[in-house]
matplotlib code that plots the C-alpha trace (Angstrom):
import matplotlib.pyplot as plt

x = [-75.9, -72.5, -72.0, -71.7, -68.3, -68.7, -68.3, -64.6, -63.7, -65.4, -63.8, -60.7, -60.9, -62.3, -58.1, -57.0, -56.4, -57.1, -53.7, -50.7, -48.1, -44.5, -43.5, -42.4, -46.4, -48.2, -46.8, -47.5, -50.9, -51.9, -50.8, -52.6, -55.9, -56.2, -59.1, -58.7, -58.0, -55.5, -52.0, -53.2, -50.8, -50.2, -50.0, -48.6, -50.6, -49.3, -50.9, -48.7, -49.0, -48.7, -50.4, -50.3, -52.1, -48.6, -45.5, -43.1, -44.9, -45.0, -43.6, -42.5, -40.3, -38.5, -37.5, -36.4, -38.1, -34.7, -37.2, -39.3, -42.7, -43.4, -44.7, -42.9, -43.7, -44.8, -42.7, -43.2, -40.0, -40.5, -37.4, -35.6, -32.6, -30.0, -31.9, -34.8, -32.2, -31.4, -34.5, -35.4, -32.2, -32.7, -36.3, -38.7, -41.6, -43.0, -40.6, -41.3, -41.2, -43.5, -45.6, -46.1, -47.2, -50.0, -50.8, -52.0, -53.1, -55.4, -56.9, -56.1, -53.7, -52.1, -51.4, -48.4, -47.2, -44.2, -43.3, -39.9, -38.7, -35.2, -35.3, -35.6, -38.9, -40.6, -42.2, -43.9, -44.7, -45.8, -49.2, -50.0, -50.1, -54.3, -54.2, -50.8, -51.2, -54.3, -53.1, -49.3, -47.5, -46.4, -42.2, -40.3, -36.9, -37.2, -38.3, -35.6, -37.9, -36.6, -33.3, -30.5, -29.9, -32.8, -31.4, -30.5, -34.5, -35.8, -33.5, -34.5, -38.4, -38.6, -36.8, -39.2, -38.7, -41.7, -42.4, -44.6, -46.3, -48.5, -52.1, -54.2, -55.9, -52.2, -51.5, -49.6, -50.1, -47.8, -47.3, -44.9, -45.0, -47.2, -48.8, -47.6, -44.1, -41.7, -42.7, -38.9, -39.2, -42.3, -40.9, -38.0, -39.8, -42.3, -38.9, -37.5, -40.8, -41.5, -37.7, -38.2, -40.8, -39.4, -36.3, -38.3, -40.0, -40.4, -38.3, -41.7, -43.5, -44.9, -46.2, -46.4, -44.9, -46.6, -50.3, -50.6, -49.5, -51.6, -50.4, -53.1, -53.3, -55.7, -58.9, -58.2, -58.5, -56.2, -53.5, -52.2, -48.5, -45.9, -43.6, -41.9, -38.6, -37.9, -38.8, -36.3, -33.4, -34.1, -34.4, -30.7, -29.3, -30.1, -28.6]
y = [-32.5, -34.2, -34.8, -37.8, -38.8, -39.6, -42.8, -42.7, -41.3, -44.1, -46.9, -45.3, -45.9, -49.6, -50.1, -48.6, -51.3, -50.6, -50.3, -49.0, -48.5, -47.8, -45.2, -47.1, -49.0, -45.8, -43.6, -46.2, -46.8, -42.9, -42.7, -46.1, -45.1, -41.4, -39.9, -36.1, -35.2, -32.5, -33.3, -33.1, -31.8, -34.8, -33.8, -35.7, -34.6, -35.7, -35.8, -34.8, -35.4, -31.8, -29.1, -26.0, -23.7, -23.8, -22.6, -25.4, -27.1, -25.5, -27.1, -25.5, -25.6, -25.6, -28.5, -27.7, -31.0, -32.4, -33.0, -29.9, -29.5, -29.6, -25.6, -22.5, -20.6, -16.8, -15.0, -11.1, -9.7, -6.6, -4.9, -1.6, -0.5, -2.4, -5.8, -4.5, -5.4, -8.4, -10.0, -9.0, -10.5, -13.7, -14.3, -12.8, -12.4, -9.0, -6.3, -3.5, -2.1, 0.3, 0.5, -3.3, -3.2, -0.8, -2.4, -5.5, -3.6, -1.4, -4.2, -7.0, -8.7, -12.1, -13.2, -14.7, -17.9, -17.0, -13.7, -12.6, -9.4, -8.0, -7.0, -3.4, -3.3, -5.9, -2.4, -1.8, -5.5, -6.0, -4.2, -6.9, -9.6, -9.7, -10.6, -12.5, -14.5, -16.8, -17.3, -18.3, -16.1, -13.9, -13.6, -14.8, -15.1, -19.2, -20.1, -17.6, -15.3, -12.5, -12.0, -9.6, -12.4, -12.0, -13.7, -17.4, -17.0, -16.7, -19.4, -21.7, -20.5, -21.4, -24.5, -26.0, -25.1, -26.0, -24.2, -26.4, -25.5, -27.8, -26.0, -25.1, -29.1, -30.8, -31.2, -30.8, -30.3, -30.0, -30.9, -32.7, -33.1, -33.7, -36.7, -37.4, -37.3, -40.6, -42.9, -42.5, -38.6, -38.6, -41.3, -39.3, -35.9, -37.3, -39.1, -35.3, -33.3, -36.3, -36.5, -32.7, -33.2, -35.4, -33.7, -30.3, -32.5, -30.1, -31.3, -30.7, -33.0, -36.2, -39.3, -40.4, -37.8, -39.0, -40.2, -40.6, -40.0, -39.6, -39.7, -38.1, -36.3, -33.0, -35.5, -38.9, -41.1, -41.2, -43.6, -44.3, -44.6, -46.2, -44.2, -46.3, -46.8, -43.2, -42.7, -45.3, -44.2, -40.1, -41.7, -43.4, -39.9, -38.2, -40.9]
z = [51.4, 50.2, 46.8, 45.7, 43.8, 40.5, 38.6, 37.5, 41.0, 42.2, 39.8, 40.5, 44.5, 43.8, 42.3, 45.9, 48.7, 52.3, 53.3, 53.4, 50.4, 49.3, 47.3, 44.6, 44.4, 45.2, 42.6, 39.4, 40.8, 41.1, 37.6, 36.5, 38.0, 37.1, 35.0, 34.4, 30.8, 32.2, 34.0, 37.3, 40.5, 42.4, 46.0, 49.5, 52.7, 56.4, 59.5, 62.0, 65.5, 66.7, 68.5, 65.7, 67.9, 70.5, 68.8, 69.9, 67.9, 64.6, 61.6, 58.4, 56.1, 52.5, 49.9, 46.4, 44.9, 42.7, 39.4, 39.7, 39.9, 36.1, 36.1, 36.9, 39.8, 39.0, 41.4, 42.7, 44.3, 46.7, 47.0, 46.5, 44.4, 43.2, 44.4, 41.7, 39.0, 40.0, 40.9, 36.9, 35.6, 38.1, 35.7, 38.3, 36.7, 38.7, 40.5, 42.2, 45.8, 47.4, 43.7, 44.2, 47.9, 46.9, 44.0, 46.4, 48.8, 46.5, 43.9, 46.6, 43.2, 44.0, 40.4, 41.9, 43.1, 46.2, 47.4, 48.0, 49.9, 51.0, 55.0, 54.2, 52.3, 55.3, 57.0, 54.2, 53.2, 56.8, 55.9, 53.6, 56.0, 55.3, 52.0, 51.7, 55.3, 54.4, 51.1, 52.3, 50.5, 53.3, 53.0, 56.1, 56.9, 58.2, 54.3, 52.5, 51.4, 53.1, 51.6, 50.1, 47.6, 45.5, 42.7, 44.5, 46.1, 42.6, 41.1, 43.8, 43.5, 39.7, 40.1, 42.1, 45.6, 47.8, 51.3, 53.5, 56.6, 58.7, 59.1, 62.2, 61.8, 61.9, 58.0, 55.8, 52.4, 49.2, 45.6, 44.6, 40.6, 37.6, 37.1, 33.8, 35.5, 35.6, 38.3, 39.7, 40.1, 41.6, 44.1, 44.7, 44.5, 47.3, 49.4, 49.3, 51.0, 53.5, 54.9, 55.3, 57.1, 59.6, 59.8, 61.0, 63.4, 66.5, 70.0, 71.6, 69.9, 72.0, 70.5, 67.1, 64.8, 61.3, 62.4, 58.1, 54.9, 51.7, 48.1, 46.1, 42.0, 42.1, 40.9, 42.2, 45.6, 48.3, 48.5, 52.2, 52.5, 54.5, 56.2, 58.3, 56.2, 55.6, 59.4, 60.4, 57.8, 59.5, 63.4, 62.3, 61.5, 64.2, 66.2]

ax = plt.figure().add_subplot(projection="3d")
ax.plot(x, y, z, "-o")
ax.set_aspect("equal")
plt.show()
């Protein structure tokens, strides 16, 4: 049996119109109608007209959000040497190469937020795909978390770079600040990830690219927002 949303979830959703919004009205609403006591993550999610399950049709990605994301990313660097030092005096926040892979392997750890791995310790990080794959913390070269510069991965990491990947149902989903962030960095926090987006659009796509775009904190409603101007300014650059 559902559960039924409680009261301030549901005087918050009564304040959302049934249609679509700017930026620049979604963001001051989100932050007029929300309820938690905490700072809640406020999230975009986009429906993308693609097939997942085909590879021409993947989408991922990487944005560093220019206003952060209002927490700092706990970040694990695999690696081997030299790169061990670095990655410590970049501000990882775990180091380690071969010690590290069986640590996760043996207590299944992920007290981590992103992964990052120079090439030559991927045969041993490869084992891992089990416990990191599911979670989306598996390194790959396409988001720059396989890398011999460990140190620009971690700087870009803790300053708020976010690696988005549409899931097996056609979404995406990302966060894209706090909600007790300024309206204006949230707007242009959100205007980063969604240009992303449409800039990894795949060639093979058909049909509508964005079927919908939510603007949502970790508690509160969904707010439906209009895509169409960003769509139109990214269609004129690729003219």
């Amino acid at each position: 049996m559902a559960r039924k949303p409680g009261k301030k979830y549901q005087a918050a959703a009564k304040q959302v119109e049934t249609r679509d919004y700017s930026l620049a009205q979604a963001v001051p609403l989100l932050q007029k109608i929300k309820f938690a006591k905490f700072d809640e993550t406020v999230e975009v999610h986009m429906r993308l007209g693609v097939d997942p399950k085909h590879a021409d049709q993947m989408v991922r990605g990487t944005v560093i959000m220019p206003n952060g994301l209002g927490k700092s990313k706990t970040v694990l660097v695999i690696a081997s040497g030299d790169k061990q030092r670095e990655a410590t005096e970049a501000g990882a926040d775990f180091v380690g190469g071969d010690d590290m892979v069986n640590k996760i392997q043996s207590e299944s750890w992920t007290a981590f937020d992103a992964v990052i791995a120079t090439p030559d310790m991927m045969r041993s990080v490869g084992k891992l795909g089990k416990i990191l794959g599911p979670r989306g913390l598996m390194p790959n070269p396409k988001t720059g978390t396989v890398t011999t510069d460990v140190a620009k991965a971690v700087q870009e990491v803790k300053a708020g770079k976010v690696e988005f990947r549409v899931d097996k149902t056609g979404i995406i989903h990302a966060p894209i600040g706090k909600a007790s962030f300024k309206p204006e960095k949230l707007v242009e926090n959100a205007t980063s990830l969604i240009t992303a987006v449409l800039k990894a659009k795949p060639s093979a796509a058909k049909g509508k690219y964005v079927k919908s775009t939510t603007l949502c904190s970790s508690m509160g409603p969904g707010i439906s927002i209009d895509v169409a101007e960003l769509t139109a300014k990214e269609t004129a650059s690729q003219a």
